[in-house]
C-alpha positions in Angstrom: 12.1 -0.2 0.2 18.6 -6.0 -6.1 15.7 -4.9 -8.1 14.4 -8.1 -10.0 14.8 -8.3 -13.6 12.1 -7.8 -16.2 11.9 -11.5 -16.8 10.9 -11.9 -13.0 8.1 -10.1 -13.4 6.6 -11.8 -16.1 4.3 -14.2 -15.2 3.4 -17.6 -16.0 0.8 -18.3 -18.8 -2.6 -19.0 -17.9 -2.9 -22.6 -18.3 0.1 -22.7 -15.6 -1.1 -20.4 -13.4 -1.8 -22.6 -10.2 -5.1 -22.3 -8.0 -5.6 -19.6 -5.5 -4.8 -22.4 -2.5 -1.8 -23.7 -4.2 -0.5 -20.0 -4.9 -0.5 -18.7 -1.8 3.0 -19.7 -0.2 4.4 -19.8 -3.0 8.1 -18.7 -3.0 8.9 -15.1 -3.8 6.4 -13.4 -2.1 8.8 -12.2 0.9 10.9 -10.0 -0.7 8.2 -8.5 -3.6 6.5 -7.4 -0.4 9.4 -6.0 1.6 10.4 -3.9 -1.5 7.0 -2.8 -2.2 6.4 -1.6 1.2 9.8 0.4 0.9 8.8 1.8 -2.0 5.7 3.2 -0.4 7.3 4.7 2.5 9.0 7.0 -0.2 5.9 8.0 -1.8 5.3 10.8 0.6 8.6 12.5 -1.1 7.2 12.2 -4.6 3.8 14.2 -3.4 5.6 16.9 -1.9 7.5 17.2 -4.8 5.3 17.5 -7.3 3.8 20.5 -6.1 0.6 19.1 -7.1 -2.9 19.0 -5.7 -3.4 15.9 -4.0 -6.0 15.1 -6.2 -4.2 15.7 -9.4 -1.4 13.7 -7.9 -3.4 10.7 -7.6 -5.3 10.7 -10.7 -1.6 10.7 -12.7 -0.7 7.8 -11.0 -3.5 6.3 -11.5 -3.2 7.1 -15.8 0.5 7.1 -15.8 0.9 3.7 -13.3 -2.4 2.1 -15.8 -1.0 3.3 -19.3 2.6 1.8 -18.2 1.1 -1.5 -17.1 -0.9 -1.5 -20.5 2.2 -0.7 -22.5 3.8 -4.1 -20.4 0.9 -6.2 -20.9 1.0 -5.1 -24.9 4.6 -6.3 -25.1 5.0 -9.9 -22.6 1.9 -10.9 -24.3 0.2 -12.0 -20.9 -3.8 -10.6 -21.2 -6.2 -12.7 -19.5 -9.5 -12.7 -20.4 -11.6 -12.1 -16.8 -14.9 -14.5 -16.2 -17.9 -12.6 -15.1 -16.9 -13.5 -11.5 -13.1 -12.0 -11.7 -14.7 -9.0 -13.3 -16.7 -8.6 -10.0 -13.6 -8.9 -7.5 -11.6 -6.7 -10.1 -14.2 -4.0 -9.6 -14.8 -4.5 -6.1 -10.6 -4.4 -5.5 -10.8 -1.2 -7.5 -13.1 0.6 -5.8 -11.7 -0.3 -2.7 -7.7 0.8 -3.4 -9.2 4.3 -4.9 -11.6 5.0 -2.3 -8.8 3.9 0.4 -6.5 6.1 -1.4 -9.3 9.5 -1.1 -9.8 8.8 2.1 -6.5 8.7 3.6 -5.8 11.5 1.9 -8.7 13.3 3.5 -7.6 12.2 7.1 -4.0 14.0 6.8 -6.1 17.4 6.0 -8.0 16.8 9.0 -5.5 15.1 11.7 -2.5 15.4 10.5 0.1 13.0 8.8 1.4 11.5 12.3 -2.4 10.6 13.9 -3.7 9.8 10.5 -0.9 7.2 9.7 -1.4 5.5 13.6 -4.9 4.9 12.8 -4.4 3.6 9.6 -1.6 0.8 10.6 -4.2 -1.0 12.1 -5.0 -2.3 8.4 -3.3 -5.7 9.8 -5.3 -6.0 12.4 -8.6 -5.6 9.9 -6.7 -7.7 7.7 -6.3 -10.4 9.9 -10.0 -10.6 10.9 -11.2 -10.6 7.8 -9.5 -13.0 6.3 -10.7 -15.2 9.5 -14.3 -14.2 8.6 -14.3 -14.4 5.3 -11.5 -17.4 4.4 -11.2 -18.7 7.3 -7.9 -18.1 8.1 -6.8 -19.0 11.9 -6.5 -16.0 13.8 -2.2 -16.0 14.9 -3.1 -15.3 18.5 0.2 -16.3 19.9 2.1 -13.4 17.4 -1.0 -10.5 17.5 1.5 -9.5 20.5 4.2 -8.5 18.0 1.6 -6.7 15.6 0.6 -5.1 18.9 4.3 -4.0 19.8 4.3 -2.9 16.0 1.6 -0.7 15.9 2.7 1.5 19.8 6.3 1.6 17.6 4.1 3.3 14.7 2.5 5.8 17.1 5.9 6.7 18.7 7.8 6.8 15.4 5.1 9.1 13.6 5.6 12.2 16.9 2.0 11.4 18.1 3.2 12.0 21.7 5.0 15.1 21.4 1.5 16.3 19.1 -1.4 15.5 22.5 1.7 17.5 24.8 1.2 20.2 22.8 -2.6 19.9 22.5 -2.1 19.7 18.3 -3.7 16.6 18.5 -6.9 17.9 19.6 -10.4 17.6 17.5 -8.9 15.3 14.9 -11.7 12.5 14.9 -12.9 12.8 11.4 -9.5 12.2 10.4 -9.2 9.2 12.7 -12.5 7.9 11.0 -11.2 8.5 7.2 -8.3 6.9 8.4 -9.6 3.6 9.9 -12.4 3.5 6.9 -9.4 3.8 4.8 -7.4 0.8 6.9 -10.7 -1.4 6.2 -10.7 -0.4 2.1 -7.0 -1.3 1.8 -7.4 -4.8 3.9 -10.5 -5.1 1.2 -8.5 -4.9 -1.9 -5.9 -7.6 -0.9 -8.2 -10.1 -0.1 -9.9 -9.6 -3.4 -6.5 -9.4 -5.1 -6.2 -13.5 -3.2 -9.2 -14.2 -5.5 -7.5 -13.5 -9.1 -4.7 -16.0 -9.4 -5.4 -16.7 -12.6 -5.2 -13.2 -13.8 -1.4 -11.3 -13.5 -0.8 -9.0 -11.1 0.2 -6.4 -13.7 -3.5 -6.7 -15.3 -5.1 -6.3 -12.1 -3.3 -3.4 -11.3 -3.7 -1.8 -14.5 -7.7 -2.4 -14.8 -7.9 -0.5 -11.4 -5.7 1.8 -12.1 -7.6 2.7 -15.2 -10.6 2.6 -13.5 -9.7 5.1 -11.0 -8.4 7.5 -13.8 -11.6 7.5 -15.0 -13.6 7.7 -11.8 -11.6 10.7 -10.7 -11.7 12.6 -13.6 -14.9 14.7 -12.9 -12.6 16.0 -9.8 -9.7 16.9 -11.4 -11.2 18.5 -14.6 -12.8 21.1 -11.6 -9.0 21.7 -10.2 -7.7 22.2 -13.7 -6.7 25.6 -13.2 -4.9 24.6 -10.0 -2.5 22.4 -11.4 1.0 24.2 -12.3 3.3 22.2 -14.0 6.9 22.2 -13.7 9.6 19.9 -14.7 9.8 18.8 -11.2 6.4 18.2 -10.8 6.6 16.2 -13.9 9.2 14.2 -13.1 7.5 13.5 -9.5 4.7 12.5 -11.1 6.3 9.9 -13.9 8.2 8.3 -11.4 5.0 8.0 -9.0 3.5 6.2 -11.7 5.9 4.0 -12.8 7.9 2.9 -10.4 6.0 3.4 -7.3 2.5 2.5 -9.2 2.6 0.3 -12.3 6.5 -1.7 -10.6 5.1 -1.7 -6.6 1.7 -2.4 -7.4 2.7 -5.8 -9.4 5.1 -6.6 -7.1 2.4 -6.3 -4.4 -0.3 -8.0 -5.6 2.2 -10.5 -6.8 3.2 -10.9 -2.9 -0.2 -11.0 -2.1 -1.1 -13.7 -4.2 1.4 -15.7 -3.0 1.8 -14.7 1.2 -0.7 -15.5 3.9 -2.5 -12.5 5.2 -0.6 -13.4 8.7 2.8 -12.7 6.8 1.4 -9.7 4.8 -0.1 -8.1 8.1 3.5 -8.4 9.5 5.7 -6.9 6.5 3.5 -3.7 6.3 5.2 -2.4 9.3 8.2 -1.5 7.5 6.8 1.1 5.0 6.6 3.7 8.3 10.2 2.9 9.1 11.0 4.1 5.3 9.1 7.3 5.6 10.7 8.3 8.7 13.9 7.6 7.1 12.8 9.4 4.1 12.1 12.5 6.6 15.5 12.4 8.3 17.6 11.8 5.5 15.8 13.9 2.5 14.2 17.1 4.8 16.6 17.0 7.4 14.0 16.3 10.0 15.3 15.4 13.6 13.5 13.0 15.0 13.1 12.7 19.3 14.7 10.2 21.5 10.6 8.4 21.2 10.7 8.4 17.4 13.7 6.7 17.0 12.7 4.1 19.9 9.4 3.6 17.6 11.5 2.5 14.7 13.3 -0.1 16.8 10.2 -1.1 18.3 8.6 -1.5 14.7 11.9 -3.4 13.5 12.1 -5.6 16.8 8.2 -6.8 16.2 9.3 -7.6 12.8 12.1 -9.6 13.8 10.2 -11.8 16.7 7.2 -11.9 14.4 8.7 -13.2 11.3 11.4 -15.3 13.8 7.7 -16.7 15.6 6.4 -18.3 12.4 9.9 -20.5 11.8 9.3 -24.5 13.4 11.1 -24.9 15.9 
């Protein structure tokens, strides 16, 4: 989900940072996105791992993922100072990715990983609107098809069908609320990570991720006597928050500052491909004859949608 260089992450100083309508399109964005949505579909592996209360687990990646970006910012040098009108996106982003984060969380407890994750890949779809609303983006009507196509391959992919045969499916619909509310949150944060190109991704990601630490903390301190530690579970958690926190979350909200929300509605498709993989190839899961056609179905979308956007 080639690794770029620490010098490709670095990025330009302030006074060459362009506008927020010149940096979106910019180059680069593509494949920051497509490796950062990778990256998440492995995440799933590291929780498991860990042994860890959920909420344990996401409070170290919010510390470990905040302290590693602060230790980067430290050393490239690159600390911008926010204007009282980036502070107010930064909080609002932050507030949004954490809550997003509880509440997805909450909906696997209630419906299950495979209805919970349907539900939630409709985030483009929010995204999409949203940023029509709000920015004034034009609604792709001529690709929603493909986004369509993507999201019945997510439901496929994710055993939904084989969970309503059984009747496991049943009596789920808080879970499908967190899950939706949890969709809108996430499309929140990246459209008010769009309104900080001035700032660098890293320090965005770290002031949230800080602020999360801090906003969990009541929470955790009640579940400290929950938490066993092992070396496993600390190795699960230190690659949590460095790679797939402090690395994917500047590589994301790099993407994001420089792709369309059309493009970034698209590439988020891929991060349930990874997790299926991560299932068949790490716990030996064996996917149905449905789940696999999901995948292709997902992959296929991708394809036509990204091939749809080309000039002819």
């Amino acid at each position: 989900m080639t690794y770029p260089t620490t010098s490709s992450l670095r990025p330009a100083p302030p006074a060459a940072r362009p506008s927020s309508l010149a940096t979106c399109g910019a180059p680069g964005g593509t494949w920051r996105m497509v490796l950062a949505m990778a990256l998440s579909g492995t995440i799933g592996l590291l929780v498991v791992e860990s042994g860890l209360p959920v909420l344990w687990v996401v409070w170290l990646r919010c510390l470990l993922g905040g302290l590693g970006l602060a230790a980067w910012l430290l050393w490239s040098g690159t600390w911008t100072r926010p204007s009282r009108r980036e502070a107010l996106w930064l909080l609002l982003g932050a507030a949004a990715l954490i809550a997003n984060w509880l509440c997805l969380f909450r909906a696997y407890a209630y419906s299950g990983i495979a209805i919970a994750t349907v539900v939630y890949h409709v985030q483009p779809f929010v995204l999409l609107l949203l940023a029509a609303v709000l920015q004034g983006a034009p609604l792709p009507l001529a690709r929603l098809p493909w986004l369509v196509l993507a999201l019945v391959g997510v439901g496929l992919s994710s055993g939904l069908l084989e969970q309503a045969a059984t009747g496991s499916a049943q009596g789920a619909w808080q879970g499908m609320v967190l899950a939706l509310l949890a969709a809108s949150l996430y499309a929140v944060a990246t459209l008010t990570t769009q309104q900080l190109s001035r700032i660098a991704p890293a320090q965005i990601a770290m002031l949230q991720m800080l602020a999360g630490a801090l906003a969990l903390l009541p929470g955790v301190w009640a579940l400290r006597g929950q938490a066993v530690f092992s070396p496993q579970a600390w190795g699960a958690v230190a690659v949590l928050g460095l790679v797939h926190t402090a690395w994917m979350y500047t590589l994301m909200y790099t993407a994001f500052q420089r792709l369309p929300a059309q493009a970034i509605a698209g590439l988020s498709f891929i991060y349930p491909v990874v997790a299926l993989l991560v299932d068949v190839l790490w716990f030996g899961a064996r996917p149905q004859l449905s789940q696999w056609l999901g995948m292709a179905l997902i992959l296929g979308a991708l394809w036509a949608y990204r091939r749809s956007a080309r000039p002819a």
